[in-house]
ZADOFI-799864 format. One line per field, with one value per atom (N, C-alpha, C, CB): residue number from 0; chain; atom name; x, y, z. Coordinates in Angstrom, 1 decimal. Glycine has a CB too. Layout:
<sites>
num	c(NUM,...) .
chaine	c(A,...) .
atome	c(CA,...) .
X	c(X,...) .
Y	c(Y,...) .
Z	c(Z,...) .
</sites>
This chain:
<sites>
num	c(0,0,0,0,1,1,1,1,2,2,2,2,3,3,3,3,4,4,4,4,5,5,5,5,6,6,6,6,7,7,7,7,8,8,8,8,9,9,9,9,10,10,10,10,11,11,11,11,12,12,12,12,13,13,13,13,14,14,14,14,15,15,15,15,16,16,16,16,17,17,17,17,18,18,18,18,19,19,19,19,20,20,20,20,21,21,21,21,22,22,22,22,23,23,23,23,24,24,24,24,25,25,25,25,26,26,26,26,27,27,27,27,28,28,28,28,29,29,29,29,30,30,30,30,31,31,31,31,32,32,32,32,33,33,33,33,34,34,34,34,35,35,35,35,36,36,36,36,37,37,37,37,38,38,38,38,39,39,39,39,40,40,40,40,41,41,41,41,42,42,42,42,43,43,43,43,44,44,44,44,45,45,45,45,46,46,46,46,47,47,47,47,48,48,48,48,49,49,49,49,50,50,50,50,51,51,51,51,52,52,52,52,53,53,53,53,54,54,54,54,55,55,55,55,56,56,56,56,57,57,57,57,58,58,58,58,59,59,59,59,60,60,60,60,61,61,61,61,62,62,62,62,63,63,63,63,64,64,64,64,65,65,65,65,66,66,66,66,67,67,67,67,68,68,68,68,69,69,69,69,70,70,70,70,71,71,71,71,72,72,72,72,73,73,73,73,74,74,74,74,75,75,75,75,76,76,76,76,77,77,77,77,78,78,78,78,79,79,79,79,80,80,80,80,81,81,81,81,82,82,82,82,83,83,83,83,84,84,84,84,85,85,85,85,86,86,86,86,87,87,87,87,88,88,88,88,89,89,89,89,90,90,90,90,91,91,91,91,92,92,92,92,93,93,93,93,94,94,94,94,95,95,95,95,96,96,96,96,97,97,97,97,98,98,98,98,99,99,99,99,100,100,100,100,101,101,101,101,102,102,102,102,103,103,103,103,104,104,104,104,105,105,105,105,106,106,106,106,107,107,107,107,108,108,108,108,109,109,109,109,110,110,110,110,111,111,111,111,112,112,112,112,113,113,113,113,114,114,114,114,115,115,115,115,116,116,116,116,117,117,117,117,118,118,118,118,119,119,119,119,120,120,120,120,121,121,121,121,122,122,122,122,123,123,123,123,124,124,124,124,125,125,125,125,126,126,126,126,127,127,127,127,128,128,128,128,129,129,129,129,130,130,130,130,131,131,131,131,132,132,132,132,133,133,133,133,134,134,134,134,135,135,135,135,136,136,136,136,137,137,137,137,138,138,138,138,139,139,139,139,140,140,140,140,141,141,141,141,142,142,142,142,143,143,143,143,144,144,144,144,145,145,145,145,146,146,146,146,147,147,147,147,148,148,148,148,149,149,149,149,150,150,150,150,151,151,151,151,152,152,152,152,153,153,153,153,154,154,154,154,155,155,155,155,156,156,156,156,157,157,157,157,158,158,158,158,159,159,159,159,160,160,160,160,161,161,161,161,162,162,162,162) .
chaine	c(A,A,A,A,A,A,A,A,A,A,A,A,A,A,A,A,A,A,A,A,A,A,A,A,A,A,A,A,A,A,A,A,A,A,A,A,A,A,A,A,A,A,A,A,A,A,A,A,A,A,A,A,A,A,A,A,A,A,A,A,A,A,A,A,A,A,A,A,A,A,A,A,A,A,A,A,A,A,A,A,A,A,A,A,A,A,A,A,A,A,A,A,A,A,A,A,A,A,A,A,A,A,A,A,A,A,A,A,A,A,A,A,A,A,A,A,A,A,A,A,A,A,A,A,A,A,A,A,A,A,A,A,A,A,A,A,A,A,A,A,A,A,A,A,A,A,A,A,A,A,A,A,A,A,A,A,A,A,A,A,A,A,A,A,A,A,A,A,A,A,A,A,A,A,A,A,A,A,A,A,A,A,A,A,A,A,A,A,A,A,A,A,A,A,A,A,A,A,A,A,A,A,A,A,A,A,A,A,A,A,A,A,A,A,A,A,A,A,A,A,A,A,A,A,A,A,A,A,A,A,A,A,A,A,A,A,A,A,A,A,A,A,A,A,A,A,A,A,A,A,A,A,A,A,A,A,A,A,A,A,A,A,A,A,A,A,A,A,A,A,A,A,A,A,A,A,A,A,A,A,A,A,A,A,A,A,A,A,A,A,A,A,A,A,A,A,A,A,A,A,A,A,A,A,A,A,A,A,A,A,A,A,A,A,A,A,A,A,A,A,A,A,A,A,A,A,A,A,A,A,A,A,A,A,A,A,A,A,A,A,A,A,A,A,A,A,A,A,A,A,A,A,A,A,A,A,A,A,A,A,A,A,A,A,A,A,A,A,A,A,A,A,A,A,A,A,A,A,A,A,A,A,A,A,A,A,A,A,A,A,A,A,A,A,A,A,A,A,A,A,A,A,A,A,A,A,A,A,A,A,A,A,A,A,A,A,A,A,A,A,A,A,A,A,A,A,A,A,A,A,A,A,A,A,A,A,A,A,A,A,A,A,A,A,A,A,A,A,A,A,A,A,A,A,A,A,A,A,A,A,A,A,A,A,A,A,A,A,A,A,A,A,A,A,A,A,A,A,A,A,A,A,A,A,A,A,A,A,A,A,A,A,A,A,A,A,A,A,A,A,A,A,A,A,A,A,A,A,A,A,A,A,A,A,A,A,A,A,A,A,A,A,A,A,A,A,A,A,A,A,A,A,A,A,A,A,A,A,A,A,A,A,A,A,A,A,A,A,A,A,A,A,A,A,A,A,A,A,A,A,A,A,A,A,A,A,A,A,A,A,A,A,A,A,A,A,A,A,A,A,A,A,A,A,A,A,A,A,A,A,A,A,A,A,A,A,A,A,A,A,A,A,A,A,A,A,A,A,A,A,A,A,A,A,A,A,A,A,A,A,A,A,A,A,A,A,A,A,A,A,A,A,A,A,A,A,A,A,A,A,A,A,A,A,A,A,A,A,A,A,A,A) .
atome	c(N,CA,C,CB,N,CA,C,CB,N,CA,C,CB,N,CA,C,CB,N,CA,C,CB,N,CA,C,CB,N,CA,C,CB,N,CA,C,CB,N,CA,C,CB,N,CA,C,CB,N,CA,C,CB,N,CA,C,CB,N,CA,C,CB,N,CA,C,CB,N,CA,C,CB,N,CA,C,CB,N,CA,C,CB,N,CA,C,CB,N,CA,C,CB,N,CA,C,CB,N,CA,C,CB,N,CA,C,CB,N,CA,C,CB,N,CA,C,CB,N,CA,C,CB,N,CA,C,CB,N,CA,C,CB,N,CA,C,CB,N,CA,C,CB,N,CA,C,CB,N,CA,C,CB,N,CA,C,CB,N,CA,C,CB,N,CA,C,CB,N,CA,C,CB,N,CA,C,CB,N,CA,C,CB,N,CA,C,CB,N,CA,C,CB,N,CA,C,CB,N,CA,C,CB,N,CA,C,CB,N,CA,C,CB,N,CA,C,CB,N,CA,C,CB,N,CA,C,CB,N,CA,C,CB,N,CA,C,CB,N,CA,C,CB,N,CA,C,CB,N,CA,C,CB,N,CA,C,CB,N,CA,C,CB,N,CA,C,CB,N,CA,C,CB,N,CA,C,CB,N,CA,C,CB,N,CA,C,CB,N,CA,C,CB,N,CA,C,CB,N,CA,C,CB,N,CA,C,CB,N,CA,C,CB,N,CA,C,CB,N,CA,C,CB,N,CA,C,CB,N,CA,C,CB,N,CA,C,CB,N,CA,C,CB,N,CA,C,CB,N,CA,C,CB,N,CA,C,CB,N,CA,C,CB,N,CA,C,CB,N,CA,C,CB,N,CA,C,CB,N,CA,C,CB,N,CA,C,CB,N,CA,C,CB,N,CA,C,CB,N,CA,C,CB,N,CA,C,CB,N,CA,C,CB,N,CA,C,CB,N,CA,C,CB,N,CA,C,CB,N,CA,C,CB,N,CA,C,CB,N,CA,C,CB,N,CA,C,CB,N,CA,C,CB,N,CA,C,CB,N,CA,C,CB,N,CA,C,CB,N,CA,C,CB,N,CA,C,CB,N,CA,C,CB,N,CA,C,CB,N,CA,C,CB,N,CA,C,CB,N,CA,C,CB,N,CA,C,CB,N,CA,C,CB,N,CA,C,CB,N,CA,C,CB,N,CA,C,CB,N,CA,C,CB,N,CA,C,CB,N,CA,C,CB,N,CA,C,CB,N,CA,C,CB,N,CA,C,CB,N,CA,C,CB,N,CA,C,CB,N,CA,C,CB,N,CA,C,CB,N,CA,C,CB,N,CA,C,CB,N,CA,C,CB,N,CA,C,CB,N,CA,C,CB,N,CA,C,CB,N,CA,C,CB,N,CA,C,CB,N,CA,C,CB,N,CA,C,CB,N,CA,C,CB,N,CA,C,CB,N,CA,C,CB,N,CA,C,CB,N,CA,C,CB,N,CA,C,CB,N,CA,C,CB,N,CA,C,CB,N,CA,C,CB,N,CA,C,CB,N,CA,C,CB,N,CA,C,CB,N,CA,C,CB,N,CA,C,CB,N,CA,C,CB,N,CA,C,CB,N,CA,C,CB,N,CA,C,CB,N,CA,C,CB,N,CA,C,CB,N,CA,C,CB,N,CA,C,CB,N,CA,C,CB,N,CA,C,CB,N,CA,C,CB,N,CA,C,CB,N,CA,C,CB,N,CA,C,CB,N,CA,C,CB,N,CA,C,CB,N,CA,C,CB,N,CA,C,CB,N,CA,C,CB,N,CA,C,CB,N,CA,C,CB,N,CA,C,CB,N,CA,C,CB) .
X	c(1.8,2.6,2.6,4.0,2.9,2.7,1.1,3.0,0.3,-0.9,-1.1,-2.3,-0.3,-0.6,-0.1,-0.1,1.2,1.7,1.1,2.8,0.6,-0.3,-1.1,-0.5,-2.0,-3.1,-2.7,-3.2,-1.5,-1.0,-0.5,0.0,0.2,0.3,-1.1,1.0,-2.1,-3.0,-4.0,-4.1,-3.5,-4.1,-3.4,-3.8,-2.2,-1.7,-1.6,-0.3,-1.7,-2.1,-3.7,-2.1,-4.2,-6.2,-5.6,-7.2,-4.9,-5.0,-4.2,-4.6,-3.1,-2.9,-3.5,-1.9,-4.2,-5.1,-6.1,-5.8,-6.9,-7.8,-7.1,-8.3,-6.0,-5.0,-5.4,-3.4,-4.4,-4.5,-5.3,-4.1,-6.7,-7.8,-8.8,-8.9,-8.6,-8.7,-8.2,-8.4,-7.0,-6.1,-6.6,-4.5,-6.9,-7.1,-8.8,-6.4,-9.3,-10.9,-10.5,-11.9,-10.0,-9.9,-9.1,-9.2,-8.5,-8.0,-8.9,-7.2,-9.7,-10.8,-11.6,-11.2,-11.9,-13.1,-12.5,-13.1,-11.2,-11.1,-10.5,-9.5,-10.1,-9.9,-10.8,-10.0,-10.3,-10.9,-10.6,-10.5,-10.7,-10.1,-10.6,-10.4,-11.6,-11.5,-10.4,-13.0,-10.6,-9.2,-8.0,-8.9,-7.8,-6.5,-6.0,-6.6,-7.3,-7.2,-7.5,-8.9,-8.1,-7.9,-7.0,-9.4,-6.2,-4.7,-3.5,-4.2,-3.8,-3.1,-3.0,-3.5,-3.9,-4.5,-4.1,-5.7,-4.1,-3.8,-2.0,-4.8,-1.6,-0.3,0.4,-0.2,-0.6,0.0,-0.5,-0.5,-1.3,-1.7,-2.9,-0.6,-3.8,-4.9,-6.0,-5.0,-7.0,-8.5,-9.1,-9.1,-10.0,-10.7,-11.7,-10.3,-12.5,-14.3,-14.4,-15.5,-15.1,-15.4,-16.6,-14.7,-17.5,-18.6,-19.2,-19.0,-18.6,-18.8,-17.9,-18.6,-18.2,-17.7,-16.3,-18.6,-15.5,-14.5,-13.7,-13.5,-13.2,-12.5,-11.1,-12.9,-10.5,-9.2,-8.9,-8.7,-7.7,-6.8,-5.6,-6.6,-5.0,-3.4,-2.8,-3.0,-2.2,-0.9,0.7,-0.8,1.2,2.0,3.1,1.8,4.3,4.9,6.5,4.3,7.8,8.8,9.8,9.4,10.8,11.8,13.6,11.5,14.0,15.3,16.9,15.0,17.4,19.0,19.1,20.6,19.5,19.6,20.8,18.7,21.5,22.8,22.7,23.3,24.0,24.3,23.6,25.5,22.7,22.0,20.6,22.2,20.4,19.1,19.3,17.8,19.5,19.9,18.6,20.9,17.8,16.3,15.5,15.2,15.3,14.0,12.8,14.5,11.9,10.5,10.4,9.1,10.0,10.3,8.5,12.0,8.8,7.3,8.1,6.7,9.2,10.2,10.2,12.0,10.7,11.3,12.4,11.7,12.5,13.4,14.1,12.9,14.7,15.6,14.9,16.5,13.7,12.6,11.4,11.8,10.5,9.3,8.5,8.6,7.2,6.5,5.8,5.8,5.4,4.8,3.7,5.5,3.1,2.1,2.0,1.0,1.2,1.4,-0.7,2.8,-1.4,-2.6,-3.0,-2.8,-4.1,-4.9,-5.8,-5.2,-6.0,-7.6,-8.1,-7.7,-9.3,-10.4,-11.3,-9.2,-11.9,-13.4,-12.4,-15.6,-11.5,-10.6,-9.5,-9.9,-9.3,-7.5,-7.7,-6.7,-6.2,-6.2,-6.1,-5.6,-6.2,-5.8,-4.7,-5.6,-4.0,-2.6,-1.8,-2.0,-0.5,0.3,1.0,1.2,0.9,1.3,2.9,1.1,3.3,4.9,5.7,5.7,4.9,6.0,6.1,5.4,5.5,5.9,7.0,4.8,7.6,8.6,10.3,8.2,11.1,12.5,13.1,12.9,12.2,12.1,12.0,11.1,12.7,12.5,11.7,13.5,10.6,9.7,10.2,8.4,9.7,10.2,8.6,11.5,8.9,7.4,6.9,7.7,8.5,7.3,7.0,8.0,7.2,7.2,6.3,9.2,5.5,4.8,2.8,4.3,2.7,1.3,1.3,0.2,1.0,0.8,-0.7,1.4,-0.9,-2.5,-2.2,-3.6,-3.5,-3.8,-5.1,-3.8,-5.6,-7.3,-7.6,-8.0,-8.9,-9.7,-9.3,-10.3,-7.6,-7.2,-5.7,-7.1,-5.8,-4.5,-3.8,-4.5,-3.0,-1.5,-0.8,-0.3,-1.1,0.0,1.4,-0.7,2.2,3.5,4.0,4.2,4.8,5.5,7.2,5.8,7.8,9.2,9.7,9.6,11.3,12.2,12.8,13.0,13.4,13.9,14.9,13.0,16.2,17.3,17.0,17.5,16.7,16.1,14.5,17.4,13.8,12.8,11.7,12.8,11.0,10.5,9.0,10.7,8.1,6.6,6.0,5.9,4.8,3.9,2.4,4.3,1.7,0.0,-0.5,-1.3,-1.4,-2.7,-3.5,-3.3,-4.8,-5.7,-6.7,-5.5,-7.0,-8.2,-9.9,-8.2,-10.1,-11.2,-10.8,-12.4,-11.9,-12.3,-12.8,-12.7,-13.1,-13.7,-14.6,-14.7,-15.1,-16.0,-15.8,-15.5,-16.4,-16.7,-15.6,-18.2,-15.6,-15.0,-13.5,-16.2,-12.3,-11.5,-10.8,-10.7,-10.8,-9.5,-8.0,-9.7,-7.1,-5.7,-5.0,-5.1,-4.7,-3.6,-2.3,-4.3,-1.6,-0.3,0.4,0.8,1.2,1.6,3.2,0.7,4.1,5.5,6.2,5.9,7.1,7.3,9.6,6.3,9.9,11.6,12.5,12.1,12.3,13.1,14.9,12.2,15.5,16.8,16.3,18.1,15.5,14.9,13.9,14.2,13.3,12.0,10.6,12.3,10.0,8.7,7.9,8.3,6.8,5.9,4.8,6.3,3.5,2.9,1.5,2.7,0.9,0.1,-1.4,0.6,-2.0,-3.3,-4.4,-3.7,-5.2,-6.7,-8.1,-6.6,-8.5,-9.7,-11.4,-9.8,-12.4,-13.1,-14.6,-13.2) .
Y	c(14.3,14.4,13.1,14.9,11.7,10.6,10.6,9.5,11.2,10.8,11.6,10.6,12.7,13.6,13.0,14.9,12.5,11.6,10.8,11.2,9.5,8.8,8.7,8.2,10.0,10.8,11.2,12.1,11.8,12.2,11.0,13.2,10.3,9.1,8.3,8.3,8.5,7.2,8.4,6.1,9.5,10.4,10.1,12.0,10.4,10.5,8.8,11.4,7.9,6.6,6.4,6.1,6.7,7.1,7.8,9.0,8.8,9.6,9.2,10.8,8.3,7.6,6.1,7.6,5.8,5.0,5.5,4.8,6.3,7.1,7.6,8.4,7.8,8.3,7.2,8.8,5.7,5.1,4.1,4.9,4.3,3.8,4.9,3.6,5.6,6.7,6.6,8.0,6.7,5.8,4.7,5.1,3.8,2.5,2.6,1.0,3.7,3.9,4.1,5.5,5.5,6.1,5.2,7.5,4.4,3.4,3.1,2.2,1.8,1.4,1.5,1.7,2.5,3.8,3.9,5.7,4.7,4.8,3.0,6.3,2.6,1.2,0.9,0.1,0.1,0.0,-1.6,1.1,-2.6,-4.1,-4.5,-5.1,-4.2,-4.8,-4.3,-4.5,-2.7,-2.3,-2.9,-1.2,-2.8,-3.9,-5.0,-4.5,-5.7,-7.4,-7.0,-8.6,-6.5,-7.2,-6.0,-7.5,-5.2,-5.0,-5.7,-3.5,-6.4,-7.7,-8.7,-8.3,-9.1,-9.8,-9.6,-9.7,-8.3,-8.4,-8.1,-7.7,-7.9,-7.8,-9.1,-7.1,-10.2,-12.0,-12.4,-13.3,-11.5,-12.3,-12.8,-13.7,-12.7,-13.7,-12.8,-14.3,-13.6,-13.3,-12.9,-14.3,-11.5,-11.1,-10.8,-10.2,-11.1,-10.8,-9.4,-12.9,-8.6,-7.6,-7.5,-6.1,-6.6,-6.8,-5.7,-7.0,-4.7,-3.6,-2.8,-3.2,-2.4,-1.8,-1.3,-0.8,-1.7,-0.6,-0.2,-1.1,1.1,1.5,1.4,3.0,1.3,1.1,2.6,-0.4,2.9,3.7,3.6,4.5,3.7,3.1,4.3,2.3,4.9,5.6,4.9,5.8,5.9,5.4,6.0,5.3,5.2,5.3,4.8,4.6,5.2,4.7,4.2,6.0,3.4,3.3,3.6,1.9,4.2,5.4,4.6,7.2,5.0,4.6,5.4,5.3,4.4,5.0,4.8,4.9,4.3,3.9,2.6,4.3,2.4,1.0,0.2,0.8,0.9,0.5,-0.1,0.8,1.0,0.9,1.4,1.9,0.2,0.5,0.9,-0.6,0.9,1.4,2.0,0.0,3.2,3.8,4.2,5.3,4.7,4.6,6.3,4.0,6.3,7.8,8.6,7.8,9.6,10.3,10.5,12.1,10.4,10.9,9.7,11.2,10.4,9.1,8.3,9.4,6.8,6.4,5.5,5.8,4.1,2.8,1.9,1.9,1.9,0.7,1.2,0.0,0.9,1.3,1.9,0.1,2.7,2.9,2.0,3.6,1.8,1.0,1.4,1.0,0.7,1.1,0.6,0.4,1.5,1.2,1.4,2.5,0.7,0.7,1.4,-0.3,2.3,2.5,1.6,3.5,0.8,0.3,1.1,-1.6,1.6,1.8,3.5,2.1,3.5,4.7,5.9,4.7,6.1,7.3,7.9,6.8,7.2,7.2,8.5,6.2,9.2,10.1,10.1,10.8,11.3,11.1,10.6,12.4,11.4,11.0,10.8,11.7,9.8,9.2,9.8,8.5,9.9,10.7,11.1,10.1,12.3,12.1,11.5,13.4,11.1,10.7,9.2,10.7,8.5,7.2,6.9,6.7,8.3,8.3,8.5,9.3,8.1,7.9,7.2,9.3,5.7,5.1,3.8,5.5,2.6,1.2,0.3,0.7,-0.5,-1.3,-2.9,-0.7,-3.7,-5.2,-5.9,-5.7,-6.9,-8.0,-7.8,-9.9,-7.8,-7.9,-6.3,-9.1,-5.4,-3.7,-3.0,-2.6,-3.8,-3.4,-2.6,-6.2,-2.8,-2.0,-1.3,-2.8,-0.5,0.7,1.4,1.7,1.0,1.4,2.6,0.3,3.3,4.9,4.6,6.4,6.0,6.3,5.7,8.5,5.2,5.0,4.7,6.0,4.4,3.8,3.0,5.0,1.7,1.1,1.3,-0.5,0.9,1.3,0.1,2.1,-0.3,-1.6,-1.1,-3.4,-0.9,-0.4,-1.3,-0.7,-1.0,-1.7,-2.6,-0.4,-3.2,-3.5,-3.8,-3.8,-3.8,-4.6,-5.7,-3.9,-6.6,-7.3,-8.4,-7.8,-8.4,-9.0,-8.3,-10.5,-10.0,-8.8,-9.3,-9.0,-9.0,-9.6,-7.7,-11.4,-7.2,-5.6,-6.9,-3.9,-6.6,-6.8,-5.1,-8.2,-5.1,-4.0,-4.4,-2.6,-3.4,-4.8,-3.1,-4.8,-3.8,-3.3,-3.0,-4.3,-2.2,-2.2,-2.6,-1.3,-3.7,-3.3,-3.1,-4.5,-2.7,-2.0,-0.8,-3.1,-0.1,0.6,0.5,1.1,-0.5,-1.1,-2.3,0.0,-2.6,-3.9,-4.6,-4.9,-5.5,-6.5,-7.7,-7.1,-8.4,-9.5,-9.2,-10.3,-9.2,-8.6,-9.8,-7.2,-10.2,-11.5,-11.3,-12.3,-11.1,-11.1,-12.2,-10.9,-11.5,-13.2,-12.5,-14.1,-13.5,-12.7,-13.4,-13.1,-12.4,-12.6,-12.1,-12.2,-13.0,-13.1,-12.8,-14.9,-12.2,-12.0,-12.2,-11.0,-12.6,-12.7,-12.1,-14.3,-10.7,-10.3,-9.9,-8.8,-10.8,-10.9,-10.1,-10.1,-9.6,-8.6,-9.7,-7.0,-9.9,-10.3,-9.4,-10.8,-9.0,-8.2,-8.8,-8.0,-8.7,-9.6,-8.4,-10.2,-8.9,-7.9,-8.6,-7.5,-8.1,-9.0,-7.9,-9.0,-8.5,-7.9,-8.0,-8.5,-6.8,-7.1,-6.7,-5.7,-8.0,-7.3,-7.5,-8.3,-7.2,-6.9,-7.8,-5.1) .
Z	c(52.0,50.8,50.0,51.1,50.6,50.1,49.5,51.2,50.3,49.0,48.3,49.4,48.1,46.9,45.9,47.0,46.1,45.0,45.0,44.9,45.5,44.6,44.2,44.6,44.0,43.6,42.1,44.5,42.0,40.7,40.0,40.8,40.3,39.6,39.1,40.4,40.2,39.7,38.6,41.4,38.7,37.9,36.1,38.6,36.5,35.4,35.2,35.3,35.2,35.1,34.2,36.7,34.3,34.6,32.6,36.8,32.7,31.6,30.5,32.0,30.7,29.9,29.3,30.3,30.1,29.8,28.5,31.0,29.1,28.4,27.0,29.3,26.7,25.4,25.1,25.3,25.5,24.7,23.7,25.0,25.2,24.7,23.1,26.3,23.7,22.1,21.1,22.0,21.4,19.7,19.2,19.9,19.9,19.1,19.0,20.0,19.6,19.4,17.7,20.4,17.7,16.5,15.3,16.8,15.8,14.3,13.8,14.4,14.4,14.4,13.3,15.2,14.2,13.6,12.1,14.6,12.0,10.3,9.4,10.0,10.2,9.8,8.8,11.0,7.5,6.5,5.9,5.8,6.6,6.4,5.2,7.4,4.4,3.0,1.9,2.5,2.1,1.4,1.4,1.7,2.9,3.4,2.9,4.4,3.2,2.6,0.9,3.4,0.2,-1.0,-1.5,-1.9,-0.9,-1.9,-1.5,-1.8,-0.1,0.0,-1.0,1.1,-1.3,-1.9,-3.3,-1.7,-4.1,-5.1,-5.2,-5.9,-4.4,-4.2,-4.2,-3.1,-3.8,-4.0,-5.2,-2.8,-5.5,-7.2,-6.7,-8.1,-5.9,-5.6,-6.0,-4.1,-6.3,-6.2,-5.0,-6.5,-4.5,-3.4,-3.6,-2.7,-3.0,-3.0,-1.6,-2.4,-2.2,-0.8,-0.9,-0.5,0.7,0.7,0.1,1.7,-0.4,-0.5,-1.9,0.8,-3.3,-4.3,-4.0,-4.6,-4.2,-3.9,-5.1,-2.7,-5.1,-6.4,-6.2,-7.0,-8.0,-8.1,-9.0,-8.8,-8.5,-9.3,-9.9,-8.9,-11.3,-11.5,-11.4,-13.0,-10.8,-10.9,-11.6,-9.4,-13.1,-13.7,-13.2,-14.8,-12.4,-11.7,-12.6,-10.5,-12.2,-12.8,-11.3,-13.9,-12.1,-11.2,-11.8,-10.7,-11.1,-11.3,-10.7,-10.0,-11.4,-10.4,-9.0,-11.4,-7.7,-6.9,-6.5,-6.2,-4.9,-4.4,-4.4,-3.1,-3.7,-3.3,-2.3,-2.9,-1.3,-1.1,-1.1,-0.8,-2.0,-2.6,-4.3,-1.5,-5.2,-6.3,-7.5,-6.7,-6.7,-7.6,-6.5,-8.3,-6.7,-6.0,-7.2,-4.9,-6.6,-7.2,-7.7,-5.9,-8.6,-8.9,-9.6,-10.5,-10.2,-10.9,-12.3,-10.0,-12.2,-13.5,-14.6,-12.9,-15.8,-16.5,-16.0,-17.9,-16.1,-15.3,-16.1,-14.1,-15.7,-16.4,-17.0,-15.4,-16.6,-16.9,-17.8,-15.4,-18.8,-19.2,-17.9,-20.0,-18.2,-17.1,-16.2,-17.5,-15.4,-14.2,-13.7,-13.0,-13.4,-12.8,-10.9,-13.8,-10.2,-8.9,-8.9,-7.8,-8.0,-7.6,-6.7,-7.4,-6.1,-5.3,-5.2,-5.3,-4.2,-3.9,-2.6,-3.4,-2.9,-1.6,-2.1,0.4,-1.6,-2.3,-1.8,-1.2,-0.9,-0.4,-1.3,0.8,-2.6,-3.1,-3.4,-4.7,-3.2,-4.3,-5.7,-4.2,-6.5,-8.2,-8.2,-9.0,-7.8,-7.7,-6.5,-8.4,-7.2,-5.9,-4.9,-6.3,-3.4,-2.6,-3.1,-1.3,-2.7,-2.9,-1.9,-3.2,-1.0,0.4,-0.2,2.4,-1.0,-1.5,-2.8,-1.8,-3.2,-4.0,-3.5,-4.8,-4.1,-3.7,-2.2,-3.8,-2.7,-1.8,-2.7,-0.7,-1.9,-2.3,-1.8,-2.3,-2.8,-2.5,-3.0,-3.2,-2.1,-2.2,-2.1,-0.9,-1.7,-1.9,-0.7,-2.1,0.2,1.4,2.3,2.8,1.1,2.0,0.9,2.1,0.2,-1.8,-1.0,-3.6,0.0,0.3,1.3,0.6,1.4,2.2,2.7,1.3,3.7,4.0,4.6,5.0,4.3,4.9,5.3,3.8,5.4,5.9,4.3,6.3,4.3,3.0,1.5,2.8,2.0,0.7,0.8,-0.3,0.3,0.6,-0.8,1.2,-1.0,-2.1,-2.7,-1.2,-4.0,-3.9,-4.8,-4.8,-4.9,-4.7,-6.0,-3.2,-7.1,-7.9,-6.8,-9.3,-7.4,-7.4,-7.7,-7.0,-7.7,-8.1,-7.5,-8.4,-7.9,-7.2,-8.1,-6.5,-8.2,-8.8,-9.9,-8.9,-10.9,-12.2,-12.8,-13.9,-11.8,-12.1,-11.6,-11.0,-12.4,-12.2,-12.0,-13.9,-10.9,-11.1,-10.9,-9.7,-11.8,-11.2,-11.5,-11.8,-11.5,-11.0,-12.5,-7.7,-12.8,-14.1,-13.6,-15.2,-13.4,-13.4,-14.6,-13.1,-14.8,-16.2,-16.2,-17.1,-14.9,-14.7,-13.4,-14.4,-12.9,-12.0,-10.9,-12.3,-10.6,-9.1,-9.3,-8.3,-8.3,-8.4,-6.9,-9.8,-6.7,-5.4,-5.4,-5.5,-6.9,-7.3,-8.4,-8.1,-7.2,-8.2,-8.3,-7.9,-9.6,-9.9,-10.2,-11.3,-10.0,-10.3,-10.9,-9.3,-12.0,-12.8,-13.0,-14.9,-13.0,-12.8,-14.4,-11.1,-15.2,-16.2,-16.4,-16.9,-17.2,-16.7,-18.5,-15.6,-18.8,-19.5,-19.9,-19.5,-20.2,-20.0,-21.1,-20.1,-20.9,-22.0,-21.2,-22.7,-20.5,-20.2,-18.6,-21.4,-18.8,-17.7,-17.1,-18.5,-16.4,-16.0,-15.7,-15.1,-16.4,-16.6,-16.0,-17.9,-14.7,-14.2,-14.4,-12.7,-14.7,-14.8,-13.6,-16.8,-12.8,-11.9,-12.6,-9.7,-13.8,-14.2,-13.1,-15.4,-13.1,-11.9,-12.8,-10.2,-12.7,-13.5,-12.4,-15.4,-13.2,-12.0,-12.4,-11.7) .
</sites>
């Protein structure tokens, strides 16, 4: 009876192994680190070089009155602020912006969101300072980001990407 059980343990041991080594096969595998890195990248305002074309998409996004906790979430609606723009980088985006990324608050350090074949750079608020990122092209290898600031009692940051 003692070795049946440690038969089944080193079984079920053996099988969890094998799960977990599949998971991280299968990240991997869809793992997409240029997308990653250069919507990082333009999410700090920096310049990224990739090895490979990758496309952008602007999704025009608003932000809404929410609670006290979160006194701006991200909306599809007309909202408190002019429209925004939020980015797709990677050959995967969709047309348009998932809805699970709406009625929800984005900050500097929560603004990208990677999936399969496409990462996300996210508008935000923050005191009174709104940043959201431009697209002024459609893809390319060499994307530059300049970031441009504007002070109408409000703070308008606008992080342009061009290509």
């Amino acid at each position: 009876m003692l070795t049946l059980r440690a038969l089944l343990i080193l079984a079920a041991a053996t099988a969890a192994t094998a799960a977990a080594a599949l998971g991280v096969f299968i990240s991997i595998q869809h793992a997409d680190p240029y997308t990653k890195n250069a919507a990082e990248a333009i999410a700090a305002g920096k310049p990224v070089k990739a090895p490979n074309p990758v496309s952008i998409i602007a999704y025009r996004v608003n932000y809404t009155r929410g609670d006290a906790a979160h006194p701006y979430v991200l909306t599809d609606k007309p909202g408190v602020f002019p429209p925004l723009y939020a980015l797709g980088v990677g050959n995967g985006c969709p047309t348009q912006l998932p809805p699970a990324f709406y009625n929800k608050t984005y900050t500097a350090a929560n603004n990208t969101v990677h999936t399969t074949g496409c990462s996300y750079v996210l508008p935000y608020v923050e005191r009174s300072r709104v940043t959201h990122y431009v697209a002024l092209c459609r893809g390319g290898t060499d994307l530059r980001a300049e970031v441009v600031e504007e002070d109408y009692g409000l703070v308008i940051r606008a992080v342009l990407v061009d290509c």
